[in-house]
TORVO-240775 format. One record per residue: residue in three letters; z, x, y of N, C-alpha, C in turn. Coordinates in pm, whole numbers. Layout:
{ALA {Z X Y} {Z X Y} {Z X Y}};
...
//
This chain:
{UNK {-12782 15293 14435} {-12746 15191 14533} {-12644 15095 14473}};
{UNK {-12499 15071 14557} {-12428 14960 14506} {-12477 14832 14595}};
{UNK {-12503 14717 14511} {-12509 14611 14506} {-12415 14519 14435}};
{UNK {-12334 14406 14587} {-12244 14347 14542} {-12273 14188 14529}};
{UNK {-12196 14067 14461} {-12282 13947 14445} {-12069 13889 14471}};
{UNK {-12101 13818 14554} {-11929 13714 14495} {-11999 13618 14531}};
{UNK {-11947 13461 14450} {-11974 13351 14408} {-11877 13268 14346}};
{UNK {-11862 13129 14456} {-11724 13088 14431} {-11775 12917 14453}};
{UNK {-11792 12850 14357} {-11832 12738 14294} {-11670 12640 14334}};
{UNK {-11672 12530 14389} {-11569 12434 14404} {-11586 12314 14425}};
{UNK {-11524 12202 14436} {-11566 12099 14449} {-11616 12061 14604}};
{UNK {-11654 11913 14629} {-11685 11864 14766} {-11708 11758 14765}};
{UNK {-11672 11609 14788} {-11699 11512 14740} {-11756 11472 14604}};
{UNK {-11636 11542 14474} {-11673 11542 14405} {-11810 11591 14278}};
{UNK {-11849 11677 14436} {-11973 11751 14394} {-11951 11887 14343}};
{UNK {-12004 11989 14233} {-11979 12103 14228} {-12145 12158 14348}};
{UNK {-12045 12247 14442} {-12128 12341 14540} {-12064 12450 14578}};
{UNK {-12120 12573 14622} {-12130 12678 14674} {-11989 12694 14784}};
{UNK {-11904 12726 14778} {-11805 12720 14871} {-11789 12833 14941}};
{UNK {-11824 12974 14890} {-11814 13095 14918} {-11949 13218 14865}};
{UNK {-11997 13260 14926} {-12074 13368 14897} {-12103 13484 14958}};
{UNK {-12162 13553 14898} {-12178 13699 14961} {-12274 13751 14879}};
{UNK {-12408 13887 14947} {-12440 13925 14806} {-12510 14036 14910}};
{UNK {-12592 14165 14882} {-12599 14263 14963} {-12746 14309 14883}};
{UNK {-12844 14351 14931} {-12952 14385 14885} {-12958 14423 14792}};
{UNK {-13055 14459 14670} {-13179 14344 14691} {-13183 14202 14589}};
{UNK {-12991 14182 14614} {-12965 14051 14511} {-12987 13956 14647}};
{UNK {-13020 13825 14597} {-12999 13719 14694} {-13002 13601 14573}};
{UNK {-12913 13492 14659} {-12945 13378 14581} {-13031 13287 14619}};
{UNK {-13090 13201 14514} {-13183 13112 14579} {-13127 13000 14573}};
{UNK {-13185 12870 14639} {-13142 12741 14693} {-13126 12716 14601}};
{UNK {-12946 12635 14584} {-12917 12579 14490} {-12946 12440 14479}};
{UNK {-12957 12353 14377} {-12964 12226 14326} {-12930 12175 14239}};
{UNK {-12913 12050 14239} {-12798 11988 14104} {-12897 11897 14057}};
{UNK {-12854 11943 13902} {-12910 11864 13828} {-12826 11780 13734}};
{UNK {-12820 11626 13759} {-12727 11531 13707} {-12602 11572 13753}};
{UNK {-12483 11631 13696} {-12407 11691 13784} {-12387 11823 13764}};
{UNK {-12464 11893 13709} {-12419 12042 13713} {-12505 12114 13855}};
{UNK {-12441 12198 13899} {-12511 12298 14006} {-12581 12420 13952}};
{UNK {-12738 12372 13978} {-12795 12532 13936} {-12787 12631 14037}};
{UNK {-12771 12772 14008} {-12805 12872 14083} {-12841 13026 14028}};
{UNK {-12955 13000 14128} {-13036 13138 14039} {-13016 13274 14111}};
{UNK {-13013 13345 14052} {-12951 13497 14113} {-13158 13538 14122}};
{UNK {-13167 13614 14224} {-13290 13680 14232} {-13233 13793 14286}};
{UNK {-13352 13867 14298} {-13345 14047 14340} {-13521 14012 14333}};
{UNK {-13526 14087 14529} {-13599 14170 14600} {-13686 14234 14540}};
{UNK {-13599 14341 14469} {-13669 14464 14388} {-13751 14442 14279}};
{UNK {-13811 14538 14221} {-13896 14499 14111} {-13779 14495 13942}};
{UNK {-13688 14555 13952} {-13565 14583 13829} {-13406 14686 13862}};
{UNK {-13414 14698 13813} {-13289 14831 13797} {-13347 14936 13800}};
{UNK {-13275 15063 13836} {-13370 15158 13889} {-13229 15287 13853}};
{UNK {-13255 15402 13868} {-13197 15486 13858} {-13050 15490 13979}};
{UNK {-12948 15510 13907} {-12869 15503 14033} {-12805 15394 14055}};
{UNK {-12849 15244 14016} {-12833 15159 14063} {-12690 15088 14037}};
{UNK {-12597 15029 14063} {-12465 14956 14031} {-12443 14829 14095}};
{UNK {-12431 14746 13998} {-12417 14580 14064} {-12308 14552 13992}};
{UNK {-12245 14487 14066} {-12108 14444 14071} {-12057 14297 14097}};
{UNK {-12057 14230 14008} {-12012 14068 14023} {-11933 14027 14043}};
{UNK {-11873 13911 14077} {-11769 13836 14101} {-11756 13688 14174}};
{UNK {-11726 13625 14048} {-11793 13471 14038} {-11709 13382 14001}};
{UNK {-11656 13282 14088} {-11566 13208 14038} {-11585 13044 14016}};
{UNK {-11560 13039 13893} {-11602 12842 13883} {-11448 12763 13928}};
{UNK {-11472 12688 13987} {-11306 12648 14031} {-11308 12538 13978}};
{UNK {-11176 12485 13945} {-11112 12350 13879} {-11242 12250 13906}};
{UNK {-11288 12177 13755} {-11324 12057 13761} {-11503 12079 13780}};
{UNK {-11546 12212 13816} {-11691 12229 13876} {-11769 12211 13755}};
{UNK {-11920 12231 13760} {-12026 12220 13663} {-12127 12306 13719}};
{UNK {-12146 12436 13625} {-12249 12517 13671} {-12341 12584 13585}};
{UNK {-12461 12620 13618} {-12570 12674 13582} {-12625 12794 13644}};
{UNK {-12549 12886 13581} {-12639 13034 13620} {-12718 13082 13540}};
{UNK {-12816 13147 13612} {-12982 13138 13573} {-13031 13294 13625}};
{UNK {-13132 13353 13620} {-13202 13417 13676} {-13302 13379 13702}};
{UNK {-13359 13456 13749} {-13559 13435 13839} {-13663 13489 13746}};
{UNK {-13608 13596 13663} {-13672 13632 13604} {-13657 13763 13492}};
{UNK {-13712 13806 13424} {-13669 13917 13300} {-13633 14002 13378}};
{UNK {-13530 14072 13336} {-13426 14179 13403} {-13479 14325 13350}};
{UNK {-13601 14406 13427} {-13661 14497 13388} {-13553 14622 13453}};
{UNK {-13544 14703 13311} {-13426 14795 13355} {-13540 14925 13347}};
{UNK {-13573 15041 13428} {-13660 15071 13419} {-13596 15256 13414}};
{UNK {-13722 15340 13397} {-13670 15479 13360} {-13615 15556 13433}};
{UNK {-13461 15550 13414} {-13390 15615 13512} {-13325 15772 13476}};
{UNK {-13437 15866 13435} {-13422 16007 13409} {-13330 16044 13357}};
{UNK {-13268 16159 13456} {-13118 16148 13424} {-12993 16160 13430}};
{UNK {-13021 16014 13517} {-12928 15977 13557} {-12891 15826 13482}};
{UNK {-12909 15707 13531} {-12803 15563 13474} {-12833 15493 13569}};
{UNK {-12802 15348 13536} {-12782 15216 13612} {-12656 15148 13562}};
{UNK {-12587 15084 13595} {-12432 15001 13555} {-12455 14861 13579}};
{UNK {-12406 14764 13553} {-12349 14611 13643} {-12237 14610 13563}};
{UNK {-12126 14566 13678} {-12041 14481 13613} {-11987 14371 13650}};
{UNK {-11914 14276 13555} {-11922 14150 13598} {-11779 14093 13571}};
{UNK {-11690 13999 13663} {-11595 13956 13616} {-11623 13816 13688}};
{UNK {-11590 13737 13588} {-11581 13557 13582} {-11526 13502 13547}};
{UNK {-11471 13404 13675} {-11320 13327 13635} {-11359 13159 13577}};
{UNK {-11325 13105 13526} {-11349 12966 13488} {-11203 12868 13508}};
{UNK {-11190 12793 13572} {-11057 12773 13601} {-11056 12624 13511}};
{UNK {-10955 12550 13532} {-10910 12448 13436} {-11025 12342 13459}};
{UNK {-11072 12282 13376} {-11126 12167 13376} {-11295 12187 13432}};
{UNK {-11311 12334 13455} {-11434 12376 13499} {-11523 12426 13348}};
{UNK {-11635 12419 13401} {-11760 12442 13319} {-11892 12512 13356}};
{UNK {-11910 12629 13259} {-12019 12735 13344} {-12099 12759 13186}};
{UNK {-12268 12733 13245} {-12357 12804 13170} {-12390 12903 13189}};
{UNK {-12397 13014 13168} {-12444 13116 13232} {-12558 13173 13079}};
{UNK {-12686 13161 13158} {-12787 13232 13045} {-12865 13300 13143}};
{UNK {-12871 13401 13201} {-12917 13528 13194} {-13065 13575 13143}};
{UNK {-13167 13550 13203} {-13335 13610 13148} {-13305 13721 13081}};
{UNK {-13391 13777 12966} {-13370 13841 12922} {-13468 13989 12944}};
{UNK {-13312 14088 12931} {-13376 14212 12938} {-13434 14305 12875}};
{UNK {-13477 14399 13008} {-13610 14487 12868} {-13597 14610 12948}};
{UNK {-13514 14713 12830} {-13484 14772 12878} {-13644 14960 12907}};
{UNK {-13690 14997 12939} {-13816 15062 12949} {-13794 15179 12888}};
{UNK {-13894 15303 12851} {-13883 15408 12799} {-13819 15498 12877}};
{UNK {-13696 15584 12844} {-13608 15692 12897} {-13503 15614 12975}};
{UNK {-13462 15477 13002} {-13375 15394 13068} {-13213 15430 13008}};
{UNK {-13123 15421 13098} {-12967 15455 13051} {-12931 15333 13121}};
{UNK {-12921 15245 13075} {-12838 15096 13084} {-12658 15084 13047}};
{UNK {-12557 15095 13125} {-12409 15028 13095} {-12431 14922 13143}};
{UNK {-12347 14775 13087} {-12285 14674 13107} {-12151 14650 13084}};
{UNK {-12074 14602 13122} {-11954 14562 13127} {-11915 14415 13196}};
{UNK {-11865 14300 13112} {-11872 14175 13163} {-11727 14139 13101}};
{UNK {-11623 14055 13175} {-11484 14023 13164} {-11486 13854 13199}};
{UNK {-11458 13815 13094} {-11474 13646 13125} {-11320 13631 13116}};
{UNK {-11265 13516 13213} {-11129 13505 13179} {-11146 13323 13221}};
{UNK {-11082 13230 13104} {-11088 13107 13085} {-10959 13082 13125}};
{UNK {-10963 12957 13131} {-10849 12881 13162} {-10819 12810 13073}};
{UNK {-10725 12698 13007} {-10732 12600 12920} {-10795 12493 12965}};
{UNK {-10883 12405 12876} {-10945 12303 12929} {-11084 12312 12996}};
{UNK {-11108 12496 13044} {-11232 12497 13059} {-11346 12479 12954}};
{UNK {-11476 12514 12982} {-11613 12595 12874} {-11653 12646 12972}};
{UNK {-11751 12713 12814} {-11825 12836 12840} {-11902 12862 12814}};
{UNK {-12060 12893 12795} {-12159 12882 12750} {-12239 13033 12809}};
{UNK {-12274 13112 12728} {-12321 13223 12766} {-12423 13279 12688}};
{UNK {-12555 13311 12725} {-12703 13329 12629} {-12705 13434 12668}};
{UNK {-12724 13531 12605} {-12776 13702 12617} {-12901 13769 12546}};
{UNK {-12990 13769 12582} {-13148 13814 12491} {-13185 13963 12552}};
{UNK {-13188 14082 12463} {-13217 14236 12487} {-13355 14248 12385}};
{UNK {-13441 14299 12480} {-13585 14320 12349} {-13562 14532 12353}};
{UNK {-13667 14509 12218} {-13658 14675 12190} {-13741 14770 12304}};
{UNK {-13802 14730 12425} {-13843 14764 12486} {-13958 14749 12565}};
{UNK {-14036 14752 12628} {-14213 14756 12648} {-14286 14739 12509}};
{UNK {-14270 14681 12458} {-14318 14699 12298} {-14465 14702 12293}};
{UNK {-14580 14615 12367} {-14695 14608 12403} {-14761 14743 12475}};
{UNK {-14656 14828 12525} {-14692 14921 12580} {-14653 15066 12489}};
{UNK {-14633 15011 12398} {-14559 15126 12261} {-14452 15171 12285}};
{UNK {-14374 15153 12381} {-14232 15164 12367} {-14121 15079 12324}};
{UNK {-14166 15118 12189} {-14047 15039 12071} {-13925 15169 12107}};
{UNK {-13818 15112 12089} {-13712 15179 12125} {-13725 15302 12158}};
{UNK {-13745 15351 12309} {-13826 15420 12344} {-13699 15468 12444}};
{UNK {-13594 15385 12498} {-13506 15401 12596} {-13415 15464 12539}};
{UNK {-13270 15521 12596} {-13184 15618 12597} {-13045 15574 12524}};
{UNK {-13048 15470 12647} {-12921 15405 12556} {-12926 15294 12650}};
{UNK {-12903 15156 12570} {-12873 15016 12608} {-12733 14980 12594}};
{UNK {-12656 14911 12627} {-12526 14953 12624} {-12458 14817 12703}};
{UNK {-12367 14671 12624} {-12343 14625 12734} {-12200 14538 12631}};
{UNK {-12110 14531 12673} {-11997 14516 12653} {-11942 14407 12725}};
{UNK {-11881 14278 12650} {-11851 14093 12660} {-11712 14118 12641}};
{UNK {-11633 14096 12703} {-11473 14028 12648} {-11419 13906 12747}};
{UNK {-11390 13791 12654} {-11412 13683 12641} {-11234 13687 12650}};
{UNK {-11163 13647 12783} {-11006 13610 12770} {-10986 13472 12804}};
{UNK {-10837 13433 12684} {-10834 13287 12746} {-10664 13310 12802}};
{UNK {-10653 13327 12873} {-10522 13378 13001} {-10530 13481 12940}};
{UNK {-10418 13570 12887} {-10430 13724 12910} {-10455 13737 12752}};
{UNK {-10555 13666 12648} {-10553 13704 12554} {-10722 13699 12491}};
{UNK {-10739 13864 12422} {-10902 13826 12415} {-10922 13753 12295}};
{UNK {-11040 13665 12306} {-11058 13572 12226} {-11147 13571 12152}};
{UNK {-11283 13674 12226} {-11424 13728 12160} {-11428 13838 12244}};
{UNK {-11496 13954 12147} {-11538 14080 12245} {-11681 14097 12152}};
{UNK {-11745 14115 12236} {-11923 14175 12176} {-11936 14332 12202}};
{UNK {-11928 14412 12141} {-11969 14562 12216} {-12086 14600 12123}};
{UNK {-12248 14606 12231} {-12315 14638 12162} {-12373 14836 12240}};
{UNK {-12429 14846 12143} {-12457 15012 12200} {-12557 15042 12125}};
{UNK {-12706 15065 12165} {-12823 15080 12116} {-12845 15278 12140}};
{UNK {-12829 15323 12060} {-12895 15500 12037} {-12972 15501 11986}};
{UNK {-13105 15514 12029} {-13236 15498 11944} {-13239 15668 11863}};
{UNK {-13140 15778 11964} {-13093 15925 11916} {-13066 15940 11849}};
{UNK {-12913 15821 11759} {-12835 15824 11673} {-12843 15740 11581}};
{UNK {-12925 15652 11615} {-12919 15492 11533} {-13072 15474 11481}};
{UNK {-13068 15378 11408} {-13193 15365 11343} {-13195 15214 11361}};
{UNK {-13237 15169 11493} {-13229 15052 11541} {-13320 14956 11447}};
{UNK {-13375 14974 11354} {-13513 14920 11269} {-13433 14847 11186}};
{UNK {-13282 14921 11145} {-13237 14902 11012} {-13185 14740 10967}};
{UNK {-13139 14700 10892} {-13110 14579 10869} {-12951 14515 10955}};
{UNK {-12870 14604 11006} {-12753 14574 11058} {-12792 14640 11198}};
{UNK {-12937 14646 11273} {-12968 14628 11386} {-13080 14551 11427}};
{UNK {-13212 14536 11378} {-13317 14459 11464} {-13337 14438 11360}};
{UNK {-13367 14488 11235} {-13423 14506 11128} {-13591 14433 11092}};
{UNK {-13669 14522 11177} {-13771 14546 11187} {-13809 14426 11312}};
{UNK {-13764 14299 11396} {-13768 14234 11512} {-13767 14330 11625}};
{UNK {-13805 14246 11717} {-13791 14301 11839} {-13712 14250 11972}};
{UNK {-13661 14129 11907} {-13572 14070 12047} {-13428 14038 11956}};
{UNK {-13314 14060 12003} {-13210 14047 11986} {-13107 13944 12030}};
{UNK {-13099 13810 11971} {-13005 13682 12131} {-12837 13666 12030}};
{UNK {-12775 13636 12170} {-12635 13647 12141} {-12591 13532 12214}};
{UNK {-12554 13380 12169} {-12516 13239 12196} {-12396 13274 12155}};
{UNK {-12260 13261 12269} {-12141 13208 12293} {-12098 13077 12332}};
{UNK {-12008 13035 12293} {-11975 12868 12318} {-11805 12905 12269}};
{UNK {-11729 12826 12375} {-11600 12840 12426} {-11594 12676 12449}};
{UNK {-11540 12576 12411} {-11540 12466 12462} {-11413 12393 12344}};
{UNK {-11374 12233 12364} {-11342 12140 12289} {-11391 12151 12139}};
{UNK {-11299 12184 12061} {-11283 12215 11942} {-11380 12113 11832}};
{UNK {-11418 11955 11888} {-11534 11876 11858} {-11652 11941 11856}};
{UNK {-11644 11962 12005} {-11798 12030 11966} {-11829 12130 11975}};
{UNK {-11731 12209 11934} {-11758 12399 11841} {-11788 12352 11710}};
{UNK {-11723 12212 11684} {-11740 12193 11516} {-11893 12086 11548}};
{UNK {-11959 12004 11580} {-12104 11973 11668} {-12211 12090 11681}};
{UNK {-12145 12232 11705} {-12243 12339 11728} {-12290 12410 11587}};
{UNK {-12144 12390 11508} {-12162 12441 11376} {-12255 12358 11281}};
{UNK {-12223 12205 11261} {-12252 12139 11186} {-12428 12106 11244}};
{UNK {-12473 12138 11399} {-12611 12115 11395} {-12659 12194 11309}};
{UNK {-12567 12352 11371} {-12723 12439 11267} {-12680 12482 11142}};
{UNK {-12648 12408 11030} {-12592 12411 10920} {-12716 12272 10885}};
{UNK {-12741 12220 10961} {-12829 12103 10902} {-12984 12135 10936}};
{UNK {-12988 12245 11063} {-13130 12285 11117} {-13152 12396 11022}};
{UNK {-13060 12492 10985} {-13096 12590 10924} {-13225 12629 10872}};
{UNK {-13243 12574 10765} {-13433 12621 10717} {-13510 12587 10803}};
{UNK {-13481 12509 10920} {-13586 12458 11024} {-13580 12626 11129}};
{UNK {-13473 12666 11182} {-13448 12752 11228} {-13504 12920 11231}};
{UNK {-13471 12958 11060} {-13515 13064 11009} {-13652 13077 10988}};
{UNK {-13750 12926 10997} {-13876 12973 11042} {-13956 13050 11145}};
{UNK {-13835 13020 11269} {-13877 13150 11374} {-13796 13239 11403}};
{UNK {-13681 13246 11326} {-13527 13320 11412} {-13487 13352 11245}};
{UNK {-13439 13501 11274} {-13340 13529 11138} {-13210 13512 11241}};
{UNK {-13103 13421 11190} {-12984 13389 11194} {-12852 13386 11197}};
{UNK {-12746 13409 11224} {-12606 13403 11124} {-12518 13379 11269}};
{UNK {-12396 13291 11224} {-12341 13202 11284} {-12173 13260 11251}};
{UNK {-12083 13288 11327} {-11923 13318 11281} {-11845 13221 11334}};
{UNK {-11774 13210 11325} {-11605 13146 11428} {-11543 13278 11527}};
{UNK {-11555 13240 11657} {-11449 13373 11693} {-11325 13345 11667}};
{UNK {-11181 13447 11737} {-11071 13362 11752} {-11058 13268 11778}};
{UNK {-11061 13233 11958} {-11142 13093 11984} {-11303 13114 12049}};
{UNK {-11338 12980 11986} {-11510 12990 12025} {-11564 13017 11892}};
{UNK {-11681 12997 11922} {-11819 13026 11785} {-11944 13090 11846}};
{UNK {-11995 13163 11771} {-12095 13275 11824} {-12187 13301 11738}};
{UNK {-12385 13285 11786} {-12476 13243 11723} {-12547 13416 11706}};
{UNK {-12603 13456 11658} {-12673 13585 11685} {-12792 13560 11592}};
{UNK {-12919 13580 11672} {-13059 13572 11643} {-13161 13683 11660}};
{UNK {-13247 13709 11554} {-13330 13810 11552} {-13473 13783 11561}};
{UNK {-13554 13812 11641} {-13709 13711 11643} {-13802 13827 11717}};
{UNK {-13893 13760 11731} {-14033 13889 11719} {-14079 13849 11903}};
{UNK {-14043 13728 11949} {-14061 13719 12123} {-13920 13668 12135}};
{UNK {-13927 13681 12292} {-13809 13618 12330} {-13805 13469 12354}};
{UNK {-13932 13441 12351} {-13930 13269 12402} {-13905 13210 12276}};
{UNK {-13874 13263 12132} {-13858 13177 12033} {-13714 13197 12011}};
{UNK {-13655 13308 12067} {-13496 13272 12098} {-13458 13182 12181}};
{UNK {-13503 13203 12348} {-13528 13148 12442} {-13491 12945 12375}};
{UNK {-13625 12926 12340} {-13640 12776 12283} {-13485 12764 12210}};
{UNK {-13463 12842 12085} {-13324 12811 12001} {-13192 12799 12126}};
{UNK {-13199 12841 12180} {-13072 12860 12309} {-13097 12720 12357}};
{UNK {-13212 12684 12389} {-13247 12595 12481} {-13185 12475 12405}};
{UNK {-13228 12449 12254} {-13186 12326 12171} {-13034 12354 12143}};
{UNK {-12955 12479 12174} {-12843 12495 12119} {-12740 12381 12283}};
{UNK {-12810 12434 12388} {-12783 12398 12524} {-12753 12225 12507}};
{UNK {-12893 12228 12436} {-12881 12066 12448} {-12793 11934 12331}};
{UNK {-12746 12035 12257} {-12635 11964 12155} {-12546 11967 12184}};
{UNK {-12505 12133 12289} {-12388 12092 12384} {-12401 12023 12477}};
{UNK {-12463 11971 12550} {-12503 11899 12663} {-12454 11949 12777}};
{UNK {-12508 12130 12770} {-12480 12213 12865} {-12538 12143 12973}};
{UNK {-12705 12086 13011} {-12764 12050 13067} {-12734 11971 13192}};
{UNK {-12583 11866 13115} {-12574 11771 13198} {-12446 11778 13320}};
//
């Protein structure tokens, strides 16, 4: 089943709101609300997850000057799709002077599941960007530690026609030895914190967790880079809510929140 979502964020008396939408079973959005001045909005789906077959297709635009918060409803259960596949893909515009969180519940992908992603961010100058991504090794409670086919989801990060960060991750539990130390290494949830913003506080994002550090690695194994432009957090932890929480305090030094 294709499933389509467009979403077009603009001003209104100075307010960031909903100017344009569209979205086709079994995505819907739920009632948006602002908090201080950013606009939350949560993407839900009908259905119980992703399903064999399935293709969702985004297209989301933050327009000049807006403040937004995209969210989900809930963990994004990608479930056993034989064999055959499920896709989404996503393209998001951020225009000048606009600002988008986008953190995403995190997914889990099930035993025998074929997951593609593909996501195209294109910035403007003067925008941010804030983007949380959390993938666990599977049903793990249910013994499916990497149990699925292939996980598979691919970030490129442009600021006008030039890429600035690309993430390509690709999980083969066939080919790979996802356990190893340059994949989960022996964890089970995987988070990936992007931040695109004012060059202050990329150097604010760095210098918190350079001072939290040993506070940090008590629940999260760690490591922190510079992209071209932007800085990018990657965390390894045994639930997702103890990534979850680190995102949450990372949110709030940027003062994604507000």
């Amino acid at each position: 089943m294709r499933t389509e979502l467009r979403l077009h964020v603009g001003l209104q008396n100075k307010k960031s709101v909903i100017t344009d939408s569209f979205f086709t079973s079994p995505l819907k959005l739920g009632v948006p609300n602002t908090e201080r001045e950013r606009l939350k909005v949560v993407l839900m789906m009908a259905s119980a997850g992703i399903l064999k077959g399935d293709e969702f297709v985004y297209d989301i635009c933050c327009g000049s000057g807006t403040k937004t918060l995209l969210t989900e409803q809930s963990y994004t259960k990608i479930f056993d799709t034989g064999d055959g596949g499920a896709k989404r893909r996503q393209h998001i515009q951020v225009e000048q002077g606009a600002s988008l969180y986008y953190c995403p519940c995190a997914a889990i992908p099930f035993g025998g599941s074929n997951y593609s992603g593909d996501m195209t961010v294109r910035l403007e100058e003067g925008s941010e960007f804030a983007y949380a991504d959390i993938v666990a090794a599977g049903r793990v409670g249910m013994g499916e530690r990497f149990a699925f086919r292939q996980y598979k989801n691919r970030i490129c990060v442009e600021l006008g026609d030039i890429p600035v960060w690309l993430d390509h991750c690709m999980f083969r539990p066939d080919r790979l030895d996802l356990e190893s130390l340059v994949f989960f290494d022996g964890h089970t949830h995987q988070g990936t914190f992007y931040y695109y913003g004012k060059r202050e506080k990329q150097q604010q994002f760095l210098d918190w967790y350079l001072g939290k550090q040993e506070e940090i690695w008590k629940t999260a194994a760690c490591g922190i880079t510079e992209a071209r432009e932007g800085i990018c957090l990657r965390a390894l932890a045994d639930t997702a809510q103890d990534i979850e929480e680190l995102f949450g305090q990372i949110a709030e030094v940027l003062e994604l929140w507000k």
